[in-house]
C-alpha positions as CSV (number, residue, x, y, z in Angstrom):
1,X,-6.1,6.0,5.1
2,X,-9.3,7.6,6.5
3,X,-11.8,5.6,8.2
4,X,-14.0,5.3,5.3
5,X,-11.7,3.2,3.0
6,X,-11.2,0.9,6.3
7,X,-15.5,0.2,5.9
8,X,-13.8,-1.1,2.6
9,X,-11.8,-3.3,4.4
10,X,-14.6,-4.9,6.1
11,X,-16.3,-5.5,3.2
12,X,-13.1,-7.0,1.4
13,X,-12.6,-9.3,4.0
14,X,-16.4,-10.6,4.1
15,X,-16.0,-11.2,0.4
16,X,-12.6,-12.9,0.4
17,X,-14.9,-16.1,1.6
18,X,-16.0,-16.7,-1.8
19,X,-13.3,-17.4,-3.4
20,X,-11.6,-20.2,-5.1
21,X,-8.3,-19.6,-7.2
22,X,-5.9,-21.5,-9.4
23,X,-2.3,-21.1,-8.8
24,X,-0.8,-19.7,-12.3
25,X,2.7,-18.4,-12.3
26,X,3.3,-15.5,-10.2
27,X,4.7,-12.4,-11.9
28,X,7.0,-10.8,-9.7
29,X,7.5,-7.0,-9.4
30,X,10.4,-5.7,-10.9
31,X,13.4,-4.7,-9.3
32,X,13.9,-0.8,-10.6
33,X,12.2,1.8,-10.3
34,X,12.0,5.1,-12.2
35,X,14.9,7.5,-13.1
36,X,12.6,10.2,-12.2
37,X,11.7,8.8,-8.8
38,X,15.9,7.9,-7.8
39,X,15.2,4.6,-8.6
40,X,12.2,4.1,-6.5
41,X,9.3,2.4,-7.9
42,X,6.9,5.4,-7.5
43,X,2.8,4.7,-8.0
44,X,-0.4,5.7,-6.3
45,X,-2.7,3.8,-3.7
46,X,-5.6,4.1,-5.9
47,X,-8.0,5.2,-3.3
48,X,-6.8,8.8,-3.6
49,X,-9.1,8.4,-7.3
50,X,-11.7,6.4,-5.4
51,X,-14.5,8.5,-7.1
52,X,-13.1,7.4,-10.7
53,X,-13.6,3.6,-11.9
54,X,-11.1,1.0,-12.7
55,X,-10.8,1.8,-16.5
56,X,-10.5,5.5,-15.4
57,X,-8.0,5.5,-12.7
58,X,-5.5,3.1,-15.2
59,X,-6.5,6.5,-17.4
60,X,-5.1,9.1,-15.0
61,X,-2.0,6.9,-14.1
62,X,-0.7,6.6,-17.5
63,X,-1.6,10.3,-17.6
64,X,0.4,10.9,-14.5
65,X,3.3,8.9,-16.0
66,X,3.1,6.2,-12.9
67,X,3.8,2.7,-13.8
68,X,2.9,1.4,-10.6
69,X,-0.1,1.2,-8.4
70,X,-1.9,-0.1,-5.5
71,X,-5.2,-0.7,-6.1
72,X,-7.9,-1.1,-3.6
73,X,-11.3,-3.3,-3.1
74,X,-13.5,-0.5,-4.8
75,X,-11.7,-0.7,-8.4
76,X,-10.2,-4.2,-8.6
77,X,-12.2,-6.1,-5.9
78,X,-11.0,-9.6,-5.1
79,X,-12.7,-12.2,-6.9
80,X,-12.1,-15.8,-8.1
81,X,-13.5,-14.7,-11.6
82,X,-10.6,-16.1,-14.0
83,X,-12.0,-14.2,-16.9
84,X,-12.4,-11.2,-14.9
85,X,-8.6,-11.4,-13.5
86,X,-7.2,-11.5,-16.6
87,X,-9.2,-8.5,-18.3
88,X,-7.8,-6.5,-15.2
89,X,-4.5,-7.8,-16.2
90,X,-4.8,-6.8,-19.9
91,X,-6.2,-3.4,-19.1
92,X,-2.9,-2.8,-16.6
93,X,-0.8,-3.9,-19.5
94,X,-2.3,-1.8,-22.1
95,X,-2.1,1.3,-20.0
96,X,1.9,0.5,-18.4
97,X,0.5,0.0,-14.8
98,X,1.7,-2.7,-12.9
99,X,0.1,-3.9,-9.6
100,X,2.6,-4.8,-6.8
101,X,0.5,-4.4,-3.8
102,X,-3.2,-3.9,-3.0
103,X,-5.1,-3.1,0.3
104,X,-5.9,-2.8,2.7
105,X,-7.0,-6.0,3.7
106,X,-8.3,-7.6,6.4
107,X,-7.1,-11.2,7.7
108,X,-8.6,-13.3,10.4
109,X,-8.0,-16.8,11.8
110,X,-10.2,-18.5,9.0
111,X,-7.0,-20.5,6.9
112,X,-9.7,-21.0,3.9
113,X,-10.2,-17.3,3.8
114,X,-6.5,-16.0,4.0
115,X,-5.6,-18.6,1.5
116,X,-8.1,-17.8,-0.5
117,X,-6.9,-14.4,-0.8
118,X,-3.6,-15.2,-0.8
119,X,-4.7,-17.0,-4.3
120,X,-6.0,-14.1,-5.6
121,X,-2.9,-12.3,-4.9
122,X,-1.2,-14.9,-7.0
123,X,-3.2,-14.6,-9.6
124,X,-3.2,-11.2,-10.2
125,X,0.8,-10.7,-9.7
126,X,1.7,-8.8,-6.7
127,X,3.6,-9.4,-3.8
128,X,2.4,-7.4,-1.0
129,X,-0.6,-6.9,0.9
130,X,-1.0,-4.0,2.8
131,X,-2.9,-5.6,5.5
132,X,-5.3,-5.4,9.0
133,X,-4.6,-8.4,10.4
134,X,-6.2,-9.9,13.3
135,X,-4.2,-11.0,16.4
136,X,-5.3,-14.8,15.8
137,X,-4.2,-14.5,12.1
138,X,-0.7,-14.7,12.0
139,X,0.3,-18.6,12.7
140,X,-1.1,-18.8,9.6
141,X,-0.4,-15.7,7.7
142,X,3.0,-17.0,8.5
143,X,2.7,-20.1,6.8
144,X,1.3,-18.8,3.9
145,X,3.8,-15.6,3.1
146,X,6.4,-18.3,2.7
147,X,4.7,-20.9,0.6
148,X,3.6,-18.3,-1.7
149,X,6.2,-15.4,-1.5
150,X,3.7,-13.1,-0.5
151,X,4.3,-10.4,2.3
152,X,1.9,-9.0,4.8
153,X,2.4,-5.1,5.6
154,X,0.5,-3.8,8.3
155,X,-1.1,-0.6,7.8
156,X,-1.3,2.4,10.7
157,X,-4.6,4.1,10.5
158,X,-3.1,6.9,13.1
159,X,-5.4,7.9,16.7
160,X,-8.4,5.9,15.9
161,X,-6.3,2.8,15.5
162,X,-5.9,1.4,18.7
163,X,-3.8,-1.6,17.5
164,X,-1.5,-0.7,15.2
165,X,-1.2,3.3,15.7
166,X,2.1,3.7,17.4
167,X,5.6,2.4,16.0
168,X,5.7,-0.2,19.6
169,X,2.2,-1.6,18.3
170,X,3.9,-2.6,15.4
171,X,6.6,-3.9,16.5
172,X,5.5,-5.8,19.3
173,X,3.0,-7.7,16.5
174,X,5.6,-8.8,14.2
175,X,8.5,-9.4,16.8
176,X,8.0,-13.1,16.8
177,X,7.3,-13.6,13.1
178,X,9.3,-14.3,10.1
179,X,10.4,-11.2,8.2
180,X,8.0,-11.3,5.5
181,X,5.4,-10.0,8.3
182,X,6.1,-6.5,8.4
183,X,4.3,-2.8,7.9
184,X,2.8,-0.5,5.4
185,X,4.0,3.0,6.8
186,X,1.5,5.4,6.6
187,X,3.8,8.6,6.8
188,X,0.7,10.6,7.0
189,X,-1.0,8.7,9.4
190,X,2.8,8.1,12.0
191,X,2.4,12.1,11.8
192,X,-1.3,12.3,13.2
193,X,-0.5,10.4,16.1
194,X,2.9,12.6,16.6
195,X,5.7,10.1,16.1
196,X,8.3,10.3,13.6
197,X,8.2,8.5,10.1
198,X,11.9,8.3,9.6
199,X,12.1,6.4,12.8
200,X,9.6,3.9,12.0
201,X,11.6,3.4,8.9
202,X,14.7,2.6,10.5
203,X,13.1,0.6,13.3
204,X,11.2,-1.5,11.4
205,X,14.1,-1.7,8.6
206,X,13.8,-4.5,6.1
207,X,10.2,-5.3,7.7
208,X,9.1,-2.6,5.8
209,X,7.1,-3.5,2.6
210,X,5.2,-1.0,2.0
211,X,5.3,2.7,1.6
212,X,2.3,5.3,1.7
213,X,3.6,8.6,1.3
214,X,1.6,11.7,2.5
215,X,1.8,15.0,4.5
216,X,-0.3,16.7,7.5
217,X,0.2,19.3,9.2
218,X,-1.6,18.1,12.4
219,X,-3.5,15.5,13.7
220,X,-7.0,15.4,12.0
221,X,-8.0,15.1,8.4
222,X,-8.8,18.4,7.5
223,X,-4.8,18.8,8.7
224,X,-3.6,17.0,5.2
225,X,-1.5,19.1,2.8
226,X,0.4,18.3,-0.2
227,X,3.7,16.7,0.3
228,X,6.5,19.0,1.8
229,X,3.7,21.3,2.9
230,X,3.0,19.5,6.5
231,X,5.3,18.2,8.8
232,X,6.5,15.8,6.6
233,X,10.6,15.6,6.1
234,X,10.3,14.1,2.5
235,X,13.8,13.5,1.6
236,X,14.8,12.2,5.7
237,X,12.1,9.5,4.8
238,X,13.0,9.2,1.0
239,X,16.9,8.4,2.4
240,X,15.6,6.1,5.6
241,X,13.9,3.8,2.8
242,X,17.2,4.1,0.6
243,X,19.3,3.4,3.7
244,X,16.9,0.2,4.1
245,X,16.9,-0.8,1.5
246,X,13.0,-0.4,0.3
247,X,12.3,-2.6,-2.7
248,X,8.7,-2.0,-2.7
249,X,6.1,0.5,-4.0
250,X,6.1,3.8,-2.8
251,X,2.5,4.9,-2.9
252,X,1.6,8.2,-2.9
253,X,-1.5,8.6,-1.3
254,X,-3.9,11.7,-1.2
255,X,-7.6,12.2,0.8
256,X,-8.2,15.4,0.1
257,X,-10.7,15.2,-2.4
258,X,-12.1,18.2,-5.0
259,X,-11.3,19.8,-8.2
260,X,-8.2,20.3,-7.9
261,X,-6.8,16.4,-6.4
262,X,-5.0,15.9,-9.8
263,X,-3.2,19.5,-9.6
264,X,-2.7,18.4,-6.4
265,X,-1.4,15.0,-6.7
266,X,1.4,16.2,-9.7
267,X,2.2,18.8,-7.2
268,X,3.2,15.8,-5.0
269,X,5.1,14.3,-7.5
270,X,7.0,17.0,-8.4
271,X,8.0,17.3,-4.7
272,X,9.4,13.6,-4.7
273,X,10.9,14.3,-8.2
274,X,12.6,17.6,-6.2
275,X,13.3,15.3,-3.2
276,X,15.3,12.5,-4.8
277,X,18.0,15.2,-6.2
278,X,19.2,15.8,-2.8
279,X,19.6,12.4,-1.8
């Protein structure tokens, strides 16, 4: 994602102090996905609509025909608001849509905080966040993925991030930490900084949780194109996550704002829909 959804981050992590869950059941994600989609479980990280509102973006993915989404702080900010959970939960089920991740999302060392939001994951019934985790937060990000089934998928932001860019970043952070502490490949993003998605895929393997698929052609943001337009090698990464066995959401993501993003985003689609036939 570009560096304006991360100012998002900062603010969802600042307002993850205020919270203060029950535990209801969680509803966990499916296991198929669509026929469409070769069985993945295709949605949208919802800050490609981030000019469009909750009640607007569940519009357009019902329009699209996507039952799945990732839903960021802007639309569905976290909140211990039980009333206010369950609307969110109604609206989704009215319109097909279900949640099964939702970032990104920052973690510190604060335990309250983490668990607090790890609550609010609960709640709301998904499994994943796609994450920026602090160095100091993953003793207990560790703890917590296992008592509530919950994973953490850390997200590459490409040349600006200086933490998690490259594929070694990654894999250096989660080395040492159970398998439900893994990464949110940013295809787009692996591209920018000039590494391979495929090969983050097979390196990172079953600690891969997360999926957000887009395309550029080079390394800055103006450099985004639809998908199988860029550098991207759809189906190489569409048969790494198969080969993986991916169980998670693969997002499509798309920046490139105007009047023409939801042309733009069933172009996409299409491509995956092409892409999955020559699995």
């Amino acid at each position: 994602m570009s560096i304006s959804r991360r100012d998002f981050l900062r603010s969802a992590a600042a307002g993850a102090a205020a919270l203060a869950l029950p535990l209801p059941a969680f509803a966990k994600a499916p296991a198929g996905g669509q026929e469409a989609y070769g069985g993945f479980q295709m949605g949208l990280q919802t800050y490609t609509l981030r000019d469009f509102s909750f009640d607007q973006t569940l519009g357009h993915l019902k329009d699209l025909g996507l039952n799945y989404a990732q839903f960021f702080s802007k639309q569905l900010p976290i909140t211990d608001d039980k009333s206010k959970i369950e609307e969110a939960k109604a609206k989704m089920k009215a319109a097909g849509v279900q949640i099964l991740s939702w970032g990104v999302q920052g973690f510190s060392k604060n335990v309250d905080n983490t668990k607090k939001a790890f609550e609010f994951a609960k709640a709301m019934g998904f499994a994943v966040y796609s994450a920026n985790p602090s160095a100091d937060s993953f003793e207990s990000l560790a703890t917590l993925t296992k008592e509530y089934g919950i994973k953490i998928a850390i997200h590459n932001h490409g040349p600006e991030d200086k933490t998690y860019g490259k594929l070694e970043q990654v894999q250096k952070a989660v080395e040492k930490w159970p398998v439900e502490i893994g990464a949110c490949v940013d295809t787009g993003h692996v591209l920018r900084i000039g590494e391979d998605p495929v090969k983050w895929i097979q390196a990172l393997g079953p600690r891969v949780h997360d999926v957000h698929l887009k395309d550029f052609s080079g390394p800055k943001g103006e450099d985004e194109k639809t998908l199988g337009k860029g550098k991207l090698d759809v189906v190489g990464v569409l048969k790494a996550l198969k080969d993986v066995k991916f169980t998670g959401i693969l997002a499509l993501e798309y920046e490139r704002n105007g009047p023409k993003l939801i042309d733009d985003i069933k172009e996409c689609l299409e491509t995956v829909k092409e892409a999955v036939k020559k699995l």
